[in-house]
C-alpha positions in Angstrom: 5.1 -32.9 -10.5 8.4 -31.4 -11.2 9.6 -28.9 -13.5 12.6 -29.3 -15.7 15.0 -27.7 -18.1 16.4 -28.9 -21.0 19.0 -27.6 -23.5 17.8 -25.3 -24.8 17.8 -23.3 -21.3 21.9 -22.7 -22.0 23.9 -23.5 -18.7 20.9 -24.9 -17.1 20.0 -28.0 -18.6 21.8 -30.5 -21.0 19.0 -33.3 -21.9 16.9 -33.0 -24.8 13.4 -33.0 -24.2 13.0 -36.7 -25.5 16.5 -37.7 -22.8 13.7 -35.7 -20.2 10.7 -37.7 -20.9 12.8 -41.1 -20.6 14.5 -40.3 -17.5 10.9 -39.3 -15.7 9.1 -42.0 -17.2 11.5 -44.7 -15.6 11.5 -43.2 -12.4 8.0 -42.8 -12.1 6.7 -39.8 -12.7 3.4 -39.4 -14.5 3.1 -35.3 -14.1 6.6 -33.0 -15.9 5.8 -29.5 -16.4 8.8 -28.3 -18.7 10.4 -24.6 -18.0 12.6 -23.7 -20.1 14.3 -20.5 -19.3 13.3 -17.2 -21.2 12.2 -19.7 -24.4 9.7 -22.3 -25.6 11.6 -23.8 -28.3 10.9 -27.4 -26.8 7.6 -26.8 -26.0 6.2 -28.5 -29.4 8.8 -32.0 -29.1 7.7 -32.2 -25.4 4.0 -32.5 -25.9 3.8 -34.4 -29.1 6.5 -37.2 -27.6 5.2 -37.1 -23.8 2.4 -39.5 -24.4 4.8 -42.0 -25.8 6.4 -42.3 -21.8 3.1 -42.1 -20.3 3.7 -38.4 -19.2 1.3 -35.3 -18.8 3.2 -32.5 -20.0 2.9 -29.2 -18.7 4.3 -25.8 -20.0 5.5 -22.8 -18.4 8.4 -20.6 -18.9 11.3 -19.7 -16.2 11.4 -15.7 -16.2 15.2 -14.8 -15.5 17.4 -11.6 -16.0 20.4 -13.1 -16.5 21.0 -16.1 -13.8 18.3 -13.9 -11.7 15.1 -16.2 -11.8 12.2 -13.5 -11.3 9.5 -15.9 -11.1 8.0 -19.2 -12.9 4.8 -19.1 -15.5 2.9 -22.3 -15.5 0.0 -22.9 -18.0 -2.9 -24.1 -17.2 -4.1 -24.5 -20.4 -3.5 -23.0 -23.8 -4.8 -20.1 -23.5 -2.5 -19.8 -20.7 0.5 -20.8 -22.6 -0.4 -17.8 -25.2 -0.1 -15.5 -22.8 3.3 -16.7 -21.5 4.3 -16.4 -25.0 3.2 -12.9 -25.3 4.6 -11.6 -21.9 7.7 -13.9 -22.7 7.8 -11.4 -26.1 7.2 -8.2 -25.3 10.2 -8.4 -22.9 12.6 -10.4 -25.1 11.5 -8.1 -28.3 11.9 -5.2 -26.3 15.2 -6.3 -24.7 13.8 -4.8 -21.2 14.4 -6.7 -17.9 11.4 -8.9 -16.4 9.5 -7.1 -13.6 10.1 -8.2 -10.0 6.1 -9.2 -9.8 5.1 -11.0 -12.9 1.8 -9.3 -14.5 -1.8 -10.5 -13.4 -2.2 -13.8 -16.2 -5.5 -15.4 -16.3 -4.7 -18.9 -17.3 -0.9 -19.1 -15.5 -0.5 -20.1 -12.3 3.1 -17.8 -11.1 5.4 -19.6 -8.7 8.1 -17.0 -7.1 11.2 -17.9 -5.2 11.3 -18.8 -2.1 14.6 -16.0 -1.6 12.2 -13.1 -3.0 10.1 -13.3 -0.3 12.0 -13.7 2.8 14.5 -10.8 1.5 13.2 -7.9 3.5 14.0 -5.1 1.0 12.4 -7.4 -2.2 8.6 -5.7 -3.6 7.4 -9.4 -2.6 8.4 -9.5 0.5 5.5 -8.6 2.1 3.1 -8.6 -0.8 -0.3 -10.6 -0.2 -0.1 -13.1 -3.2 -3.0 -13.7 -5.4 -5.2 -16.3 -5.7 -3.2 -17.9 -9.0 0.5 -16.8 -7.3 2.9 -19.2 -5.0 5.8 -19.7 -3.4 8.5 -22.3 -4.8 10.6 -23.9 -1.9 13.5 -25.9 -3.2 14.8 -28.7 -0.7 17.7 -26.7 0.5 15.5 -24.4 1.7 
């Protein structure tokens, strides 16, 4: 599985979620979970046109202040996407800054990056993660 971004994440992805599906479905991939950042706005396109390139779609959100990412939201299901909608919300509405830790979902599994935790003065850095919580390692890492 991978997670993507398309344009509607401005200055972090250019490919409309249709352009997405197309390029993972001739390269093999049967799993896409898209992320938009701080929106869902392709959410709906993604899922009704995934089954036409033999794709499972998946939906999270990217949490970012600014270019900060703060951590990933993936849905398990949707219940799960309902409440990445409403933490996505309350912040956005509330024009407040995301939290370093995201908040205890049910349904989401959270993925935090990999420079949160080995930062010694970051709030996750020596946190014990919960059962629903991980740790994203890009390949440069």
């Amino acid at each position: 599985m991978t997670n993507t971004h398309t344009h509607y994440s401005l200055r972090y992805g250019i490919l409309s979620p249709k352009e997405h599906l197309s390029f993972f479905s001739e390269n093999g991939f049967g799993v896409v979970a898209l992320t938009d950042v701080n929106n869902t706005s392709a959410c709906m396109d993604f899922v009704r046109l995934a089954p036409k390139y033999n794709i499972r779609p998946v939906l999270g959100i990217d949490f970012r202040n600014g270019a900060k990412q703060m951590y990933v939201g993936i849905a398990k299901n949707n219940e799960g996407f309902r409440e990445l909608n409403e933490h996505l919300s309350e912040y956005i509405h509330e024009d407040k800054p995301f939290e370093e830790e995201a908040p205890e979902f049910d349904q989401v599994f959270v993925i935090y990056p990999w420079e949160h935790i080995t930062q010694k003065e970051h709030p996750l850095h020596k946190k014990k993660l919960r059962d629903h919580e991980f740790i994203g390692i890009h390949p440069k890492d």
